[in-house]
N, C-alpha and C positions, 0 to 999 in steps of 0.2 A: 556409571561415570567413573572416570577413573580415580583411583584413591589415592592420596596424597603420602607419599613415602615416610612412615615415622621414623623422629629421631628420639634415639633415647637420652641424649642430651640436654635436648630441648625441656623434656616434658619435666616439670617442677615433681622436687622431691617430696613437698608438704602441700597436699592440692587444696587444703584451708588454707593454707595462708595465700597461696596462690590466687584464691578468690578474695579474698580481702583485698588483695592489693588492687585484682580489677577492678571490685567496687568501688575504691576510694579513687583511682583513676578516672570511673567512669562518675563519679559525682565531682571530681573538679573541672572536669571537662564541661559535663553539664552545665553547671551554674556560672564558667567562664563564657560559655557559649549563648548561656541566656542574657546576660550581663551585656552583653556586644551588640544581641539583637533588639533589647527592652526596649529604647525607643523608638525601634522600625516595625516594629508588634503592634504597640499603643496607637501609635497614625493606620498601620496597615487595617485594624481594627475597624477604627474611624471612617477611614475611607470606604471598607464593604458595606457597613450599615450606611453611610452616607446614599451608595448605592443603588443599594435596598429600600431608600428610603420612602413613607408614601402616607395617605394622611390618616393611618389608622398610627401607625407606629413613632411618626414625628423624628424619625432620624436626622433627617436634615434642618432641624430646627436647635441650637444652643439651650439648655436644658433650664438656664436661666430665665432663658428670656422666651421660651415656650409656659415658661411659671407663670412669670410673670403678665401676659396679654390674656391667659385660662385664666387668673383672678380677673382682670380688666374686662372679660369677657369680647376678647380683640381678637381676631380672627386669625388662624396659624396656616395656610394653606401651602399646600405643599406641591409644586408642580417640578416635576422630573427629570427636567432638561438632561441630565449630566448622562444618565441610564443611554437615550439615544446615541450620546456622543461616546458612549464606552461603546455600545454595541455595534456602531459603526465599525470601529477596531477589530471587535471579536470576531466580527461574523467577516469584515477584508481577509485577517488572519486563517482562519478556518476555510476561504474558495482559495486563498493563495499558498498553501501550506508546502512548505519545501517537503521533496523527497529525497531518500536515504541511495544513491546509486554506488556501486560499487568497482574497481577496478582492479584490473591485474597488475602487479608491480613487479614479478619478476619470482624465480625461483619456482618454475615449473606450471605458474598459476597461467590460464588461458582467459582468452576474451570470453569464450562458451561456461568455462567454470564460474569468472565472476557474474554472468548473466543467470547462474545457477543460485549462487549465493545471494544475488541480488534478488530472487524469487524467495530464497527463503525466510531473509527480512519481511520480506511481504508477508507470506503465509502468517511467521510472529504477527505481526502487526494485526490481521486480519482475525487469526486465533482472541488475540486478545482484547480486543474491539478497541484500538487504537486511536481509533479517531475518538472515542466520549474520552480516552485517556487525555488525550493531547487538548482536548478541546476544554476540557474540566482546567485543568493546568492553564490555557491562554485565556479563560475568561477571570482566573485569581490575579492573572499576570497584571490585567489591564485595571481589576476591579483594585486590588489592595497591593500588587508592586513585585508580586512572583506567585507563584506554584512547583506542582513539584508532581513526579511518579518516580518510579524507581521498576529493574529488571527482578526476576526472579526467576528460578526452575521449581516444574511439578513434574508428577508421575504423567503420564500420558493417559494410562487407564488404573482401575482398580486390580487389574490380573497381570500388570508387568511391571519388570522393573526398569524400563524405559522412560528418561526426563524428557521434557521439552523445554523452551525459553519462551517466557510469557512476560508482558508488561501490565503492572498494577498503577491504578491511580491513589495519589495521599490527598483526599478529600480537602482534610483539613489543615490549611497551610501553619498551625501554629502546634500541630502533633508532630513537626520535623526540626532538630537542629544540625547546621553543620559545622565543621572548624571555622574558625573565624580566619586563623592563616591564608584559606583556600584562597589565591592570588588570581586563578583563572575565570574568567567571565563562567563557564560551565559550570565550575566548583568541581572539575576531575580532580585537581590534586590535592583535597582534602584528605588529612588524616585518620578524623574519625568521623562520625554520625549516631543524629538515634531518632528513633521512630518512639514514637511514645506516648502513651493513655492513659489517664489517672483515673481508674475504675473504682465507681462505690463499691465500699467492702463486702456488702453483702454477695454483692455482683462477682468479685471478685474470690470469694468464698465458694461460690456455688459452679465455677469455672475450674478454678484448681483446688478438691476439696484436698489434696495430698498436702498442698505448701501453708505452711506455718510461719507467716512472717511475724520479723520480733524475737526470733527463737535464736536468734546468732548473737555472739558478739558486736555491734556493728563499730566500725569505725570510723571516725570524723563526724561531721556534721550531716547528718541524714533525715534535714527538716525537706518537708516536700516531699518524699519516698513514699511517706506511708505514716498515717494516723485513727484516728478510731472512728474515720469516716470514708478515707480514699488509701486506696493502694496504687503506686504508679507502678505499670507495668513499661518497659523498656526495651526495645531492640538495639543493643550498641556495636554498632560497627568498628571496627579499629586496623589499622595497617599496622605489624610485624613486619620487621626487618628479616629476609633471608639472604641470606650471603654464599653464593656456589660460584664454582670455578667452571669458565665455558672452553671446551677445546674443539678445535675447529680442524678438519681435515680433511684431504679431497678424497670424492666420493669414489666408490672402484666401477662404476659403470659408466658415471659420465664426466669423473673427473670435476666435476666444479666442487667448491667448497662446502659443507657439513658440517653442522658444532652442535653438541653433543654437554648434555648437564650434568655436573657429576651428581645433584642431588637427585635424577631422573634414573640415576643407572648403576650397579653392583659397583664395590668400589674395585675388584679385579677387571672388569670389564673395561672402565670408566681408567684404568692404570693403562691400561692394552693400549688405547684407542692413543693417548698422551703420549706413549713411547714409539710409535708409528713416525716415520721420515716425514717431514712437510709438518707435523702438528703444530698448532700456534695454541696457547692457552693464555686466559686472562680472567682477573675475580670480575665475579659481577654482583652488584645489590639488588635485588627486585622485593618485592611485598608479598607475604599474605594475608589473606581478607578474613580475619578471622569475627565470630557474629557468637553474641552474646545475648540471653534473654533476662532479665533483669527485673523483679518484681520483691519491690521495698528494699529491704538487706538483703536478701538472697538472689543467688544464680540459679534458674533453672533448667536451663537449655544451653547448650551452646554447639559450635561448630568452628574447631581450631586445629592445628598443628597435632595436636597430643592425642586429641579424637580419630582423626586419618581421615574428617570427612568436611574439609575446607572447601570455602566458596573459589569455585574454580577460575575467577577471574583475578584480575591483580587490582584491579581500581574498586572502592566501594562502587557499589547499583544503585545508587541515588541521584535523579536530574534533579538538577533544579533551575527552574526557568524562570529568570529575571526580568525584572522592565524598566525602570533607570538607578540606579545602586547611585550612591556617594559618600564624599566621607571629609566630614570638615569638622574640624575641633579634637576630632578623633571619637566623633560621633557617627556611629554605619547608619544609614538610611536607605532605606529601596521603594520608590515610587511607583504608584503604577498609573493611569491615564485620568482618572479620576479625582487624583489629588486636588489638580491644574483649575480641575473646573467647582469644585466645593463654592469658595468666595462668588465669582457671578453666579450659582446658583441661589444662594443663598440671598442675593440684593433680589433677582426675579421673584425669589419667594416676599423678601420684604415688600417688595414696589406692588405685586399683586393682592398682596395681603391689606397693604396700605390704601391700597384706590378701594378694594372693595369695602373695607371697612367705612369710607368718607363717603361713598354711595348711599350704603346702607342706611348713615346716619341721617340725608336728606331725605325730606318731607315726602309720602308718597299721594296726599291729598290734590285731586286734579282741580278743585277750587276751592275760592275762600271769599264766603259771602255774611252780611249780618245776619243776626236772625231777623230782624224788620223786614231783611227784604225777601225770605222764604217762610215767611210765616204766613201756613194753612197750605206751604206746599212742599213741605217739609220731606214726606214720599215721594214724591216726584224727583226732587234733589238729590236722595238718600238712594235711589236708583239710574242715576244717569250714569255710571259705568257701565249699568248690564243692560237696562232697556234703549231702545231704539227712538226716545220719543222724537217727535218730529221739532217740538217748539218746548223751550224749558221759559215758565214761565215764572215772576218775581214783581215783590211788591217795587212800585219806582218813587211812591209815597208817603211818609208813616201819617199816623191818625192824624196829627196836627197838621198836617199838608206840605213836610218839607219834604225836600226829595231824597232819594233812599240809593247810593250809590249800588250798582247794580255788579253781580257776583261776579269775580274777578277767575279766570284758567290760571291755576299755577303752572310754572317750568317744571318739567321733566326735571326728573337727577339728573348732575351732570359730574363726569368725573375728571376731576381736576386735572388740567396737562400735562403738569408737571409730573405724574405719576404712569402718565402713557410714554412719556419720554424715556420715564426709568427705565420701563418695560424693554424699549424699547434698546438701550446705552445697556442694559444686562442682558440681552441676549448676543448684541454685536459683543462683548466682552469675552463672552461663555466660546463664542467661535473665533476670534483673537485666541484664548487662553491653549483652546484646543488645536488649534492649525487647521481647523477643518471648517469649508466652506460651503454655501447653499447645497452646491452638486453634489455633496456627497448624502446630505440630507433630503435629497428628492425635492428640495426650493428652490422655485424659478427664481434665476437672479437677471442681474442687465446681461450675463454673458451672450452675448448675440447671434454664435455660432459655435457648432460641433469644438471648433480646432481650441475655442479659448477656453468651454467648457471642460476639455480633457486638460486643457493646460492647469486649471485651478485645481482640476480632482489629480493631477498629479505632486502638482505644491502641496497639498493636504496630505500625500501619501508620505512623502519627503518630511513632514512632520510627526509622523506615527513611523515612520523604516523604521527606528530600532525596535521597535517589539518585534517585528517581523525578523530581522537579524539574529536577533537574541532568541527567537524560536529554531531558524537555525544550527545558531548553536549547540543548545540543548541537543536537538534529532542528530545533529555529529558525533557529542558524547554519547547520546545512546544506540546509536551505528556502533562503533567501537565497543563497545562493552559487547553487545551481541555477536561481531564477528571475532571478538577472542571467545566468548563463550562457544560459539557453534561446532567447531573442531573436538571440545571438550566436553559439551552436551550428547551430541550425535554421534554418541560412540559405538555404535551397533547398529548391524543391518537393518533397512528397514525402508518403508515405502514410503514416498510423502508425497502428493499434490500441492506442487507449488505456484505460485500467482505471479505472471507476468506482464509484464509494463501496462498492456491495457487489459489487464484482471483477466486473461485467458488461463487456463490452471494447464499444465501440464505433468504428469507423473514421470517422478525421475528416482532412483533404488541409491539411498543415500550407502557407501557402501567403505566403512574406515580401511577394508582389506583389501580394496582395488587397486591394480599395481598400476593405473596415472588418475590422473585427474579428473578425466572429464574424457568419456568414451560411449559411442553408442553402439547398440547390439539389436538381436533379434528377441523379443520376449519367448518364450517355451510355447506359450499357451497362447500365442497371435501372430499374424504377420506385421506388427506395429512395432516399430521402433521403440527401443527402451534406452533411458537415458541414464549411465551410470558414473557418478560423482563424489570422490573420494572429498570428503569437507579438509584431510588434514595436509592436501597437498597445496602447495603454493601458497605467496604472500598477496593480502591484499591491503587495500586503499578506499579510503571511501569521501563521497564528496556527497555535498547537500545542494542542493536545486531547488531554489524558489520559484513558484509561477503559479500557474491558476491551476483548481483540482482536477482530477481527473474526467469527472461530470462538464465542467467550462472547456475542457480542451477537446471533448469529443463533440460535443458544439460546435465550437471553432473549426474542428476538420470539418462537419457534416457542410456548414456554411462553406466553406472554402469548396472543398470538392463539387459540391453542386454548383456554385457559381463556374469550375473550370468544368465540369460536364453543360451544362446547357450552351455554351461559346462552343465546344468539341463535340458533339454529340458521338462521334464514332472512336469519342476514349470510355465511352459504356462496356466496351467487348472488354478492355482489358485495366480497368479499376473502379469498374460498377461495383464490386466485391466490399470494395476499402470505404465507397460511399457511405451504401448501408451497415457495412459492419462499425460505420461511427455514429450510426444512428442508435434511437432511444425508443423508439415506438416496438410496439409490439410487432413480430413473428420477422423484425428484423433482421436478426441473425441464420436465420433461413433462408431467407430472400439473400442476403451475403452468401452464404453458404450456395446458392444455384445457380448464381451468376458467375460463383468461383470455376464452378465445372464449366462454362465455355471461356475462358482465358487461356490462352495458345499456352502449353507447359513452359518455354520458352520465355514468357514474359515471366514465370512463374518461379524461373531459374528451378525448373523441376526437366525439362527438355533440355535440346543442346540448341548452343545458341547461334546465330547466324554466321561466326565464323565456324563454328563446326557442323553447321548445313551446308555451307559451299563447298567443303574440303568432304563430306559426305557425298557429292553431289558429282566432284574428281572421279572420287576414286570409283562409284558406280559407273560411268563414264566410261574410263580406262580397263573396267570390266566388261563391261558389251565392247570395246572395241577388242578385246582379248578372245572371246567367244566369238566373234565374226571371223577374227584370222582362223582358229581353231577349224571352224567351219569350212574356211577355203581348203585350209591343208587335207579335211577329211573328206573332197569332193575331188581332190589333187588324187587324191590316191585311189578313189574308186573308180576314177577315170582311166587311169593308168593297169587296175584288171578289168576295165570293161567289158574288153576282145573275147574274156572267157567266160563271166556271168553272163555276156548275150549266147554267148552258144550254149551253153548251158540251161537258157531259158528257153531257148526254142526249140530245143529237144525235149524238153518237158512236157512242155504247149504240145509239142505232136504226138505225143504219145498221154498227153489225156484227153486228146480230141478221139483219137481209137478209142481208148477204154469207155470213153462216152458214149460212143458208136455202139461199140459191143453193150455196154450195159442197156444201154436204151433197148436192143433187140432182143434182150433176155438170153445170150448167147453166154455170159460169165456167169458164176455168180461171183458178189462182190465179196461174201468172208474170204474165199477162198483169195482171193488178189489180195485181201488189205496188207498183210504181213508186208506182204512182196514188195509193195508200190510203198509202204513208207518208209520200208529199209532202202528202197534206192534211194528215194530222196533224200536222207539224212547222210548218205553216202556222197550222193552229191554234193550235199552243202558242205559236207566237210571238208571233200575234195576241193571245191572251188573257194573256199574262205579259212584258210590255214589260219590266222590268225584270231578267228574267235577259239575261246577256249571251249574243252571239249563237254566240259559240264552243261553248257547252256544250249546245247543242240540237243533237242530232244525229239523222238520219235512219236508222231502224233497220229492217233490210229484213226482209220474212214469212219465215223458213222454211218451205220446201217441206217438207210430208211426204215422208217416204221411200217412204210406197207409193201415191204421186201420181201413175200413167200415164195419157199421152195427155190432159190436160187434166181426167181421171175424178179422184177421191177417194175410197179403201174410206170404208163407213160408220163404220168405227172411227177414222178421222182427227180429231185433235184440233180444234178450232172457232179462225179466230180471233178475240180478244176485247181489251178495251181492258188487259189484265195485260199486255202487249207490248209497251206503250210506255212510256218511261221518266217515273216522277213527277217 
């Protein structure tokens, strides 16, 4: 990575005091920042264990008045309602999660390079298992009112010194503070931050056996820091004002404009570039990110200006993902879904707890009779829940002959209405409270049809949109912080497999010393294209996209394409391909992959396309009719010697009808002729066709029959004839 230019200005003369001062910085900050969130803590608190809440642990029960019904021995039941109604949230947010897309804005940057960059967010994202990130963060969001992750770089391996950019989750939402200034929903333009854990000392002791806290000076009030039980340990972020002048000048190859930092570059060099015709120069302020580790009074890590090994972006790397913020009295608060529904949860718990307790309390006796009148059948009575008997009988007369009312069935418990009504007015409340109605909870309601059903589960969504928004958000700020990190990460050659839009990887040679952007070549060691992409060329832009995940939208194609193949059957040949490769089943992508090899290359924009098969189609055309003239002309012209190749040929003809003569009678023999008879011929041809050149006449000598003795010829011996000499 590259190291940050020290100034020897900057760097403090007295680097005690210099830390004093951060700490006492970093503890007003601190406890200003706690101070602004304390009562958004205490609820946010409240609200996860409300949660959580279930009937071993009694979270959602007031602490009072769970005392007080345990003495009564009154029943505290706990049923959950609010849990379903967050998890609706979580789990909409998590299928619908916006992506991080990216674009070209000008200054050399291409459509192919941001589709480049846009893979390599992915790969981040995939390296660093983004979705439990992202997902940890929206279920704090909804449960207690935000969450949070933050970027970070590591080594890539143990044997090099190559970074990557990785994304970390902050588990625990109340180990994070930010400035309270920060005015942006995202909280980019916070000043400072800290990350922070108040570790038992022993714990702490046995981690850093070097650090000796206590052993300093300390300055101000350093209650909380550190005591003879806890040490807080501190990561503090801070923005540093840098102040450099930009000159800007056109460039000598293509002319457009170039600007150039003086704090980036020699100051002779950085003087050159200024005094150059056309320069414009102006100051500029930007930030560095300087990180500090902080454990009770002492510093013991850091990375700033004076080090040379600065966090390489300008904004702190801390999201923070909110879910409804406000601020009345001059009181912060940030809610999260859960809040809304505490109170009707909490009356479902009374009304249920109440009917059951007023059951319990009625009689479970199924009759009530004198003893007069089951006396001497006392067992029989004492068993009529569990035996079957046919007839229960009883006295209908006592001794003295008066009659003996005879044993009466009690009623059943019955639970009061009033208490089912409750049931009932807190659970309409609890989906009042939350905006979300039967459909999204899988309860059949009156809606009648598809179109009204989607209409309510859209109303409900219209009531949870800002979480979704506000997730957004966050994924733009940390787009941005990754795309200024990656130019400044990936700064050395090196290979990467990166992930495109539908999770297909391609390898592309990340490469800072490439003279464009984004160029493809032949690899060394294959005939496969290699993709190579300079990360420090061009500006980009990025945008966030909300919709359903990647798993819902490949659904959605498999559905859609099948329904327009089985209407077309004869678009199988050419995007049966696209079918299966949105399918989910196994040996799928092979099946894609075999249907791909019969699609006309054409369709494939791998062939040429209809307009350049017609114009293909010309000029073969205009070729055979080219070859046909040709033809005429060279049949024009043998016509025109005919008069002499015909006498020429029949003079031939007659004088190898003689030597056929003669050899057949064994009157020659043939070695002796061959010289003779193919030196005339070649003489001939030459004579009679001036125009072939003389290299390609060649003199072709007779074959001797093989049963040719003594100068003799069997009479079966082939004749020769003018077939032996070359046309």
């Amino acid at each position: 990575m590259a190291k940050a230019r020290k100034s020897a200005a900057s760097e403090p003369k007295d680097p005690l005091l210099a830390d004093l001062d951060i700490l006492e910085e970093a503890r007003k900050r601190f406890n200003r920042a706690m101070g602004w969130e304390s009562t958004a803590r205490a609820r946010a608190l409240e609200d996860i264990k409300f949660y959580f809440g279930d009937s071993e642990n009694g979270y959602q029960w007031p602490d009072e008045i769970k005392t007080n019904r345990d003495v009564q021995r009154s029943p505290t039941l706990t049923i959950n309602m609010a849990r379903q109604f967050a998890l609706n949230v979580i789990n909409d947010s998590r299928q619908h999660r916006a992506g991080i897309k990216i674009d070209p804005v000008g200054d050399q940057a291409t459509y192919d390079g941001a589709q480049v960059m846009s893979g390599i967010i992915k790969r981040i994202e995939s390296d660093s298992h983004a979705d439990d990130v992202y997902d940890q963060a929206i279920a704090m969001q909804v449960q207690g009112g935000w969450g949070y992750w933050r970027v970070l770089t590591r080594y890539v391996s143990n044997d090099t010194l190559d970074q990557e950019v990785i994304l970390e989750p902050i588990s625990d939402i109340f180990s994070c503070l930010l400035d309270p200034d920060a005015k942006q929903k995202d909280k980019s333009d916070m000043r400072f931050a800290f990350v922070f854990e108040d570790v038992a000392r022993d714990k702490f002791e046995a981690e850093y056996p070097d650090v000796k806290v206590g052993s300093t000076n300390a300055v101000g009030n350093i209650a909380g820091w550190m005591d003879k039980n806890h040490v807080r340990v501190a990561e503090y972020y801070r923005l540093a004002p840098r102040i450099f002048t930009l000159v800007v000048v056109p460039d000598e190859t293509t002319g457009l404009p170039k600007s150039y930092r003086s704090d980036e570059l020699p100051a002779p060099v950085f003087a050159g570039l200024k005094a150059e015709p056309g320069a414009k120069t102006r100051e500029v302020q930007s930030w560095d990110v300087e990180w500090y580790k902080i454990a009770g009074d002492q510093i013991i890590d850091r990375r700033t200006r004076a080090t040379g090994d600065l966090w390489p972006g300008t904004t702190i790397p801390i999201v923070k993902l909110v879910g409804e913020e406000s601020l009345i009295d001059g009181q912060y608060d940030c809610r999260g879904h859960v809040r809304f529904l505490k109170d009707p949860n909490r009356m479902y718990n009374y009304w249920t707890s109440a009917a059951v307790e007023q059951v319990a309390l009625q009689t479970k006796v199924p009759w009530l009779a004198s003893a007069d009148a089951i006396s001497g059948y006392e067992s029989m009575w004492a068993n009529a829940n569990t035996d079957n008997f046919a007839t229960l009988i009883y006295n209908n007369v006592s001794e003295t002959g008066q009659p003996i009312v005879p044993p009466q069935r009690v009623n059943p418990p019955v639970m009061a209405q009033a208490y089912v009504a409750g049931m009932q007015m807190a659970e309409g409340q609890m989906r009042l409270a939350a905006g979300q109605h039967q459909e999204d909870l899988g309860i059949p309601s009156n809606a009648q049809s598809g179109v009204a059903m989607q209409a309510r589960i859209r109303q409900s969504d219209l009531a949870t949109q800002h979480f979704v928004e506000n997730l957004a958000s966050a994924l733009e700020y940390t787009g941005r912080i990754i795309l200024e990190l990656i130019p400044k990460v990936y700064d050395t050659r090196r290979v990467m497999r990166i992930m495109g839009e539908d999770n297909t990887k391609l390898e592309v040679v990340l490469d800072p010393q490439a003279a464009q952007e984004y160029a493809k070549q032949k690899a060394a060691d294959t005939s496969k294209a290699q993709v190579i992409f300079n990360p420090g060329f061009g500006q980009y832009s990025l945008v966030v996209e909300a919709g359903p995940s990647l798993a819902t939208r490949r659904q959605e194609a498999f559905g859609a394409l099948a329904q327009l193949l089985q209407g077309n059957p004869g678009l199988l040949n050419v995007a049966g391909d696209l079918l299966f490769k949105s399918a989910d089943f196994p040996l799928a992508g092979e099946l894609a992959e075999r249907l791909r090899r019969i699609v006309p290359p054409n369709v494939l924009g791998e062939g040429p396309s209809p307009q350049e098969q017609q114009l293909l189609q010309q000029v073969q055309m205009q070729q055979r009719a080219l070859q046909e003239l040709l033809q005429k002309e060279a049949i024009n012209q043998v016509e025109k010697e005919d008069g002499a190749m015909k006498h020429m040929l029949e003079e031939f003809r007659a004088n190898t009808e003689r030597l056929n003569v003669l050899f057949k009678n064994g009157v020659i023999d043939p070695v002796q002729v061959q010289g003779v008879v193919a030196q005339a011929i070649a003489e001939a041809v030459k004579a009679s066709l001036p125009k072939i050149p003389e290299s390609m006449i060649q003199p072709v000598p007779y074959q001797v029959p093989a049963n040719a003795v003594n100068g003799a010829i069997a009479p079966a011996a082939a004749p020769f004839s003018i077939e032996s000499v070359p046309q």
